[in-house]
N, C-alpha and C positions, 0 to 999 in steps of 0.2 A: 504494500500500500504506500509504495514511496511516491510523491506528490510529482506530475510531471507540468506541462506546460499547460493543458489546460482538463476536461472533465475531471477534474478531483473530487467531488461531491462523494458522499458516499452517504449510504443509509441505514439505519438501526433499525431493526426488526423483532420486539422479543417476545414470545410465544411461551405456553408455562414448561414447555421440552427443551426449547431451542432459540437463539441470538442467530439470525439472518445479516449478513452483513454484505450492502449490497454497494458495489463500486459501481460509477458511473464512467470509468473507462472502463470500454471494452464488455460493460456490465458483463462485471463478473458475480457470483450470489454467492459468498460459503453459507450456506449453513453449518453450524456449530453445534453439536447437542450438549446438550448442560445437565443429562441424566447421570454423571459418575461414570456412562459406561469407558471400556479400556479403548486405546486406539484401535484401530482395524490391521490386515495383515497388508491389503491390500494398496499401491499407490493409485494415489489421485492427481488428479491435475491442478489442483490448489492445495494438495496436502489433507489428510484424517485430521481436522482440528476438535477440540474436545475443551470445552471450553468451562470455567465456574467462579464464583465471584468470591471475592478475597475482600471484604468489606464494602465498601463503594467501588473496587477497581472489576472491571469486565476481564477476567484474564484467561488467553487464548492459547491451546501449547498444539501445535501442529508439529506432526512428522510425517513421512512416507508420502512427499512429494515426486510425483511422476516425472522419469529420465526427461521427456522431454518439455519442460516445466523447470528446468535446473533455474537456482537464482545463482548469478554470478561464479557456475563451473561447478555450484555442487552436484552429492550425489545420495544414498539411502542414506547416509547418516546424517543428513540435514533436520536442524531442530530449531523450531521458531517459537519465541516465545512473546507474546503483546498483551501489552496492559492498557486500558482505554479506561482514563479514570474524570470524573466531570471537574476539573476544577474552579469551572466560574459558569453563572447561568447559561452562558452560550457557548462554553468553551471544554472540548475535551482535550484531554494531556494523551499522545497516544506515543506509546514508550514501547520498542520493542527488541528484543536480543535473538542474534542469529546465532548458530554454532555449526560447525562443518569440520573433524580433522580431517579431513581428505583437503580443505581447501586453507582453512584459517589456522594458525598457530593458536589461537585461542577466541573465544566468544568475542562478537563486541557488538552494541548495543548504541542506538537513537533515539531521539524523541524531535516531535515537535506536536504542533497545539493545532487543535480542528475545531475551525470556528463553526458557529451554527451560522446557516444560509435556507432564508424561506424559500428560495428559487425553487424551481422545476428539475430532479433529473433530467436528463437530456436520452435522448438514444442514441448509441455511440452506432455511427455508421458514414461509412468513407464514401462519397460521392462527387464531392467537391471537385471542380475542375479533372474530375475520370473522364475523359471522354469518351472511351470501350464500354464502360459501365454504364454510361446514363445513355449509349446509341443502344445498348441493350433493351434495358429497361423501357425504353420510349418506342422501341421497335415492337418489343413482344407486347405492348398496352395497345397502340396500331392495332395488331394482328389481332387480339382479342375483341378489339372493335368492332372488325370486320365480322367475325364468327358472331355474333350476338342477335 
């Protein structure tokens, strides 16, 4: 959830099983389940997170990210840990530590602050200036014209 150029939005979702966390790049959705259960055997594409609260803080322990899904070269021993804690009406603290020996001599860990925004998600979808894409699109709507 490292903040890029722009859809950084993201959304909180919590249900009496489960914390939805839903990015507005790329909208990605993890679900989290918040029942105790153990991680799974299996990788994912965003990692088995397993997530439970630690006072006020939302904390999230993901492992068994899928090979192709590596962040920055890692591999199965990759371990993410995130803490999303409210520190001001609008403002969450979102702190979270990587580990990998295959890639890092040792853990190291970021934070920064996620402000609240009334806006809209957005739908993250590449069209802009495609011109293959949108002679697609406008071609096959045409042709469907026709048929009706």
């Amino acid at each position: 959830m490292l903040p890029g150029v722009y859809n950084n939005n993201v959304q909180f979702v919590q249900t009496r099983d489960a914390v939805v966390i839903l990015n507005e790049m790329i909208h990605d959705a993890r679900i989290v389940p918040m029942d105790g259960r153990p991680h799974g055997l299996v990788p994912r594409w965003m990692g088995d997170a397993r997530g439970r609260w630690e006072g006020a803080t939302l904390v999230v322990d993901t492992v068994g990210l899928a090979d192709k899904a590596s962040f920055r070269g890692s591999d199965d021993r990759f371990h993410l840990v995130e803490r999303f804690t409210r520190v001001a009406a609008d403002t969450i603290e979102y702190r979270f530590t990587v580990e990998d020996p295959t890639v890092w001599t040792r853990s190291w860990s970021a934070s920064f602050p996620m402000t609240r925004s009334d806006g809209p998600l957005f739908e993250y979808a590449c069209h802009e200036g495609n011109a293959r894409s949108m002679e697609g699109i406008l071609k096959g709507a045409r042709t469907q014209d026709t048929i009706r």
